[in-house]
C-alpha positions in Angstrom: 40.7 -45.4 -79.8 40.0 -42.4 -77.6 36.3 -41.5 -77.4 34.9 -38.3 -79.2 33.1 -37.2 -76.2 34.0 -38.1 -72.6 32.7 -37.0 -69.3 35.3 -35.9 -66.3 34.1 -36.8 -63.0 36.2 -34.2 -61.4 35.2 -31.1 -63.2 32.1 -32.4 -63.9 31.8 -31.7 -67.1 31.6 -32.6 -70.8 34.8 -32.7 -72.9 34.7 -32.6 -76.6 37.3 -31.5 -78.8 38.7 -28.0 -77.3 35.2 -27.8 -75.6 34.0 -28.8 -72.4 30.3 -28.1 -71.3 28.8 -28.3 -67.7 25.4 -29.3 -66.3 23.1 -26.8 -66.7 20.7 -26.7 -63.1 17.4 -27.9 -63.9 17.9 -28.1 -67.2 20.9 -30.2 -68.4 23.3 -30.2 -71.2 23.2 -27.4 -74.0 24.7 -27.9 -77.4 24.6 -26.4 -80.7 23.2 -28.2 -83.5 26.6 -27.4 -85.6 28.3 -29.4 -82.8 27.0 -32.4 -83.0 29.2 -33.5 -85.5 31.6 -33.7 -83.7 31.0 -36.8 -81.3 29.6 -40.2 -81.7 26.3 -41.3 -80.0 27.7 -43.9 -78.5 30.5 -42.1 -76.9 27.6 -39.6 -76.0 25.6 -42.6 -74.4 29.0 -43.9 -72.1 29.4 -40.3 -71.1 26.0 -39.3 -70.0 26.1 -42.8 -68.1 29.5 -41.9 -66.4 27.5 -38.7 -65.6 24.3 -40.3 -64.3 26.2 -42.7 -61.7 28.0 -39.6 -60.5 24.7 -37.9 -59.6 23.2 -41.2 -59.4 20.6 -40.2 -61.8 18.0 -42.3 -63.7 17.7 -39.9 -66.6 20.3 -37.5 -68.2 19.5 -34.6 -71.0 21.3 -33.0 -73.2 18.9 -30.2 -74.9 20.1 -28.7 -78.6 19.9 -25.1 -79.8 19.1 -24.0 -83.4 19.3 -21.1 -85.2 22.8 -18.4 -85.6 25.9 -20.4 -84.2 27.7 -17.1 -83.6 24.7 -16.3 -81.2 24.5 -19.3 -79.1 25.0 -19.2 -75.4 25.6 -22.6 -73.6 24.2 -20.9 -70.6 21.4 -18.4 -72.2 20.2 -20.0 -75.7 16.6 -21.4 -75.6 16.7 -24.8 -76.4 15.0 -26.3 -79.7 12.2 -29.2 -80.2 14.7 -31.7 -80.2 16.8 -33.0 -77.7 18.6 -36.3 -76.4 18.0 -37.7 -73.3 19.5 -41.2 -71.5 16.7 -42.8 -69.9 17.9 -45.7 -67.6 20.6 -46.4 -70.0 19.3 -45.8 -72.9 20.0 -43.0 -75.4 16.4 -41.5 -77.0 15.7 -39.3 -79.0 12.8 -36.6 -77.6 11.4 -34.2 -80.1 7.8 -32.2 -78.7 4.9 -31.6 -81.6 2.2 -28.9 -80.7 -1.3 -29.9 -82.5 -3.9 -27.6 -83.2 -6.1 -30.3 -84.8 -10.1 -30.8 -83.0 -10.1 -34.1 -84.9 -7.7 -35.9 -82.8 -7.9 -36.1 -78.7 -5.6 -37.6 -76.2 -6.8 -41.2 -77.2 -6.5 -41.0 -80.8 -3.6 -39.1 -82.0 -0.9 -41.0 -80.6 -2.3 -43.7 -83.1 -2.4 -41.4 -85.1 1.4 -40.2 -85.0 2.4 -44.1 -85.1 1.3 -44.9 -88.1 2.6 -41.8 -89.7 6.4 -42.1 -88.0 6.5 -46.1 -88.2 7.5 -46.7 -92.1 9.9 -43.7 -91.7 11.8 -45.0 -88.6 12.3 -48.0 -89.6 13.9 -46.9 -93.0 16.1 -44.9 -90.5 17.4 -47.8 -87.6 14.9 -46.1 -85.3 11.7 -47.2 -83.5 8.8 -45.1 -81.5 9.4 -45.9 -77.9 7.1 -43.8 -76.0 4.4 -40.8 -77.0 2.6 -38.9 -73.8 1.1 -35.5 -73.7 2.9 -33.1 -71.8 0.6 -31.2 -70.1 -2.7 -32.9 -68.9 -5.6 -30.5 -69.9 -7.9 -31.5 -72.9 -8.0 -28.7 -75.2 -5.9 -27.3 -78.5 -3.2 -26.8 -78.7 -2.1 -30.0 -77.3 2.0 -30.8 -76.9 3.5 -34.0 -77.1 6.3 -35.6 -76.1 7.5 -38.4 -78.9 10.8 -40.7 -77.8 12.2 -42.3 -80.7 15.2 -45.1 -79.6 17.9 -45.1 -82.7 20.5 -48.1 -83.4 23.5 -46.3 -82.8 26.1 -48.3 -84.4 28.4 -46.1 -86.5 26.6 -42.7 -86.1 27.0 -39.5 -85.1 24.8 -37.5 -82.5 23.7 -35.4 -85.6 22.3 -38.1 -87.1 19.9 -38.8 -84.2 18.9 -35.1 -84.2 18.2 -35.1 -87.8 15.8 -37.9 -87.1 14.1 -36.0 -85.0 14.0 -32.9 -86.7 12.9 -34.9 -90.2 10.1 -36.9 -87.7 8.7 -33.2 -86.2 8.8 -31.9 -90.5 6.6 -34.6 -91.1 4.1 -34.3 -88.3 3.5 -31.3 -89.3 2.9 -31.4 -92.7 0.4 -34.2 -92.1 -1.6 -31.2 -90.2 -0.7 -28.6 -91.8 -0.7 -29.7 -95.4 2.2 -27.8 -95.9 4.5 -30.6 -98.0 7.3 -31.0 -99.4 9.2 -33.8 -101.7 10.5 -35.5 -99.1 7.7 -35.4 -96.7 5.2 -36.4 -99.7 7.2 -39.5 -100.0 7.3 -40.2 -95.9 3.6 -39.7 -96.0 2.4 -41.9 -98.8 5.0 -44.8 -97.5 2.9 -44.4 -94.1 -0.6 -44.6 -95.9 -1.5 -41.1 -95.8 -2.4 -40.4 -99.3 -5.1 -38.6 -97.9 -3.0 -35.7 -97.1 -2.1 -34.6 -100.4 -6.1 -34.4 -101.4 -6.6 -30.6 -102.3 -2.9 -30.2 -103.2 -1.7 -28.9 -106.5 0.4 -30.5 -109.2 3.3 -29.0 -110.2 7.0 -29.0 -110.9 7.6 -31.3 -108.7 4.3 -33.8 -108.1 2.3 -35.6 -110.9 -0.9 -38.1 -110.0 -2.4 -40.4 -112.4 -5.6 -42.0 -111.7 -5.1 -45.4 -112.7 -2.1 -47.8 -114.4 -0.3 -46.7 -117.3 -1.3 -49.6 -120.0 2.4 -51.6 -119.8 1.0 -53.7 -122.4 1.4 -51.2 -125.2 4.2 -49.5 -126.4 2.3 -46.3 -125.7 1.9 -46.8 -122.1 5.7 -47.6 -121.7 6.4 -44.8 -123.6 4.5 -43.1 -121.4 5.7 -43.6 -118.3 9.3 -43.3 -119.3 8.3 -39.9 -120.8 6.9 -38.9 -116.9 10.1 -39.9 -115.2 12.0 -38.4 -117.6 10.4 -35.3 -117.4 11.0 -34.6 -113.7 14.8 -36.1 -114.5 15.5 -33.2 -116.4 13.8 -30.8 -114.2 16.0 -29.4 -112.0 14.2 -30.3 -109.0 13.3 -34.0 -109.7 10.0 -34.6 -108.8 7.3 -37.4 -107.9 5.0 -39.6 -110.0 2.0 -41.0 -108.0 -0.6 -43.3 -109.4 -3.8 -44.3 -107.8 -4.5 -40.5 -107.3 -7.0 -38.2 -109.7 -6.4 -34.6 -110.0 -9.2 -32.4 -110.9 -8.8 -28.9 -112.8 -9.5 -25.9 -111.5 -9.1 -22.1 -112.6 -5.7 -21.8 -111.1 -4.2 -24.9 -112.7 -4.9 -28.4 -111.6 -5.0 -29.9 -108.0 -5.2 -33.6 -106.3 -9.2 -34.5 -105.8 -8.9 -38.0 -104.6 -7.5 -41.4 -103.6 -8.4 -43.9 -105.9 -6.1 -47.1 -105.2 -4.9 -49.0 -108.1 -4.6 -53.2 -108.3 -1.2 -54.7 -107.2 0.2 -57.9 -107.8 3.6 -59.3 -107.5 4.5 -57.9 -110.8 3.9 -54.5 -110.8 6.9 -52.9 -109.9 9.1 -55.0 -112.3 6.5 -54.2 -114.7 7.0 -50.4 -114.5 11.6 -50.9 -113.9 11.4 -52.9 -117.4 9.8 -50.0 -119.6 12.1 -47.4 -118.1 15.0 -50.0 -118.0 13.6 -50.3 -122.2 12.7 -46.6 -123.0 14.7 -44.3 -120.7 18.4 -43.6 -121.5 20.6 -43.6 -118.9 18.9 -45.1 -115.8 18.4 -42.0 -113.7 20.1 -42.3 -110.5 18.4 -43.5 -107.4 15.0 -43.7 -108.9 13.0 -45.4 -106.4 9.8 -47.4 -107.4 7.7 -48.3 -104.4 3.9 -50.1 -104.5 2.1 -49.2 -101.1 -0.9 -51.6 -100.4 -3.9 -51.0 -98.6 -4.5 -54.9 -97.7 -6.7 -55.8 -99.9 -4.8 -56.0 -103.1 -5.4 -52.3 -104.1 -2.9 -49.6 -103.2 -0.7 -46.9 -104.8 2.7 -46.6 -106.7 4.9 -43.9 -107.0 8.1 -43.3 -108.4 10.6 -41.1 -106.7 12.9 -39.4 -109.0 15.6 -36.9 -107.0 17.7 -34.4 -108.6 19.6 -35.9 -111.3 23.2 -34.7 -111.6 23.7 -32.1 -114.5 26.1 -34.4 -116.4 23.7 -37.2 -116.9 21.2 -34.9 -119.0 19.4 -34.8 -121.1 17.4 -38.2 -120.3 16.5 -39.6 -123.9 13.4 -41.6 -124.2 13.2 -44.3 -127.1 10.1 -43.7 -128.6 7.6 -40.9 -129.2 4.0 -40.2 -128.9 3.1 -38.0 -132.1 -0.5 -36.7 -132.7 -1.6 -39.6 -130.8 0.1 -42.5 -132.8 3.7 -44.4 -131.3 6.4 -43.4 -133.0 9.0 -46.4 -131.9 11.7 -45.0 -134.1 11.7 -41.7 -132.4 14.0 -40.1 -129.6 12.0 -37.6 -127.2 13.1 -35.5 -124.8 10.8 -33.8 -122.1 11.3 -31.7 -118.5 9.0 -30.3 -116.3 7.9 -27.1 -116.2 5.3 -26.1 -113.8 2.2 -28.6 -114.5 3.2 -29.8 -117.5 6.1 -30.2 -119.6 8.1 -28.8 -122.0 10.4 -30.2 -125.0 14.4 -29.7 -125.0 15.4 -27.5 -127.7 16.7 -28.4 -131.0 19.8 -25.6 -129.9 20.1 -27.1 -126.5 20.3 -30.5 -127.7 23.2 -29.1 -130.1 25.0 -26.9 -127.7 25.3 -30.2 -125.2 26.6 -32.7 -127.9 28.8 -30.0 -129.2 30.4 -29.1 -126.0 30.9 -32.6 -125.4 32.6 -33.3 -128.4 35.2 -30.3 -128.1 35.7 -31.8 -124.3 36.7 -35.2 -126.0 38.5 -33.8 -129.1 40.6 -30.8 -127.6 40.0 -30.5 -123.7 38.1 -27.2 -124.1 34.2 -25.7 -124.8 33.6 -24.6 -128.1 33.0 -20.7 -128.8 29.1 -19.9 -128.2 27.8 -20.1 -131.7 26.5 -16.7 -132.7 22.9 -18.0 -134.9 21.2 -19.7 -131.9 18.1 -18.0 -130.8 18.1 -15.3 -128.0 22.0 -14.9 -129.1 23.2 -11.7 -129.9 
């Protein structure tokens, strides 16, 4: 099977495709982050090795540029954080981090950055191989350079620099504060809780400060009403338990860590009361228990965008003026901080349209009485 990208010793260059891309002096090979699609890493790896023993060199980059494709320049385009270089024959990832942070020096941060990156390498078939500081002087901002080794079995090259761009996202929003979903979830599976502290709940994050009660129908209830509340939002959202929020003028923010017990059963605990009280199983829901040692820790549950067809997501049972209702169907989604019920009309347009799909192959007319309707 021909390879994807190749390297010809006598034009000395790269050839990809209709494409072929020469050695830039000093620096090395320039690509465009929309091309790396295009080739596998390890065809990337054999070429850059054919390369190295031409110019029997121990070390061979290949630098990537971001931004407007129509404005790239092989030749002229600044290159971006991450790049890919082979390393005595071995393909890295290298991605540089700039860190304004006093609390950290030379001697602490790189501990720092390994337990942050560690959990989510390792979810990826990667491993942190090296961390240095660039330049040696020992005041902010400081710049590091991170290699991260990746399996490269049956992956592209812009896989690898989505690694690195998704590892240099979650750097810095363990600085900065500066989250999102997905970097929440990196955070809390590397034990930095601590970061969301002063954070504010909202569409798409909920804290609870301790378990909900599984041994009541109220507390099953409960918790199948917060997952299905995100599950219906458009966004999805995250559920995080062993964390107190605090109330403040402008809504509600995280105060604190304050680690819940684990045992072997906790997570089967929580999938039985949403596999009993949440209709249909949303899709990928992800319920993870992070310990601190010492049989305390966190849970969360991840709930990501559900797709539109699966809503609304029915919860058997109801919590009304206080008392269970077991007989009850509820329906929730989040809105902002808290949550809102799905309309008695909405409820009826979306069982009526699916009806008329099944009986005739067509919507039904927009009824006419519904409120807001003209």
């Amino acid at each position: 099977m021909p390879r994807t990208i190749r390297f010809d010793r006598t034009r000395e260059e790269l050839q990809f495709e209709d494409t072929c891309r020469q050695y830039r002096d000093v620096e090395g090979y320039v690509f465009h982050e929309s091309e790396l699609a295009q080739f596998k890493a390890v065809d990337l790896k054999h070429a850059l090795q054919s390369a190295a023993r031409l110019y029997e060199a121990d070390e061979m980059d290949v630098f990537i540029v971001e931004g407007d494709e129509d404005e790239f320049d092989d030749e002229w385009s600044p290159p971006g954080p991450v790049h890919i270089s082979l390393q005595k024959g071995t393909l890295v990832v290298q991605i540089h981090v700039i860190t304004k942070s006093e609390e950290f020096n030379e001697e602490t941060l790189p501990d720092v950055y390994r337990a942050i990156l560690a959990p989510y390498l390792a979810r990826r078939r990667a491993a942190l191989r090296d961390i240095e500081m660039t330049v040696d002087y020992h005041t902010s901002p400081f710049v590091w350079r991170i290699d991260i080794e990746c399996n490269l079995r049956n992956r592209l090259v812009r896989e690898l620099y989505e690694i690195g761009s998704g590892a240099i996202s979650l750097l810095e929003a363990a600085e900065s504060g500066e989250l999102t979903r997905e970097t929440t979830i990196e955070l809390l599976r590397a034990g930095r809780a601590d970061v969301l502290i002063g954070q504010p709940e909202g569409p798409w994050l909920d804290v609870k400060s301790s378990h909900y009660d599984l041994d009541t129908q109220h507390g099953k209830i409960s918790i199948a009403q917060a997952v299905a509340r995100f599950a219906n939002a458009e966004h999805g959202g995250i559920v995080v338990v062993g964390m107190r929020g605090k109330k403040v003028p402008a809504g509600e923010v995280i105060h604190s860590v304050c680690p819940v017990p684990l045992d072997g059963r906790t997570l089967r605990r929580y999938q039985s009361a949403l596999e009993h009280h949440l209709y249909p199983p949303p899709d990928l829901l992800d319920i993870e228990e992070i310990s601190d040692g010492s049989g305390l820790g966190i849970v969360f549950l991840h709930i990501p965008p559900q797709p539109e067809e699966l809503k609304p997501f029915l919860v058997h049972g109801a919590v009304v003026d206080g008392r269970m209702e077991g007989a009850f169907i509820s329906i929730v989604r989040r809105r902002g901080e808290g949550s809102i019920p799905i309309t008695a009309p909405a409820i009826h347009s979306t069982l009526a349209a699916g009806r008329a799909l099944l009986r005739r192959g067509q919507l039904p007319d927009a009824p006419q009485n519904l409120e807001g309707s003209p």
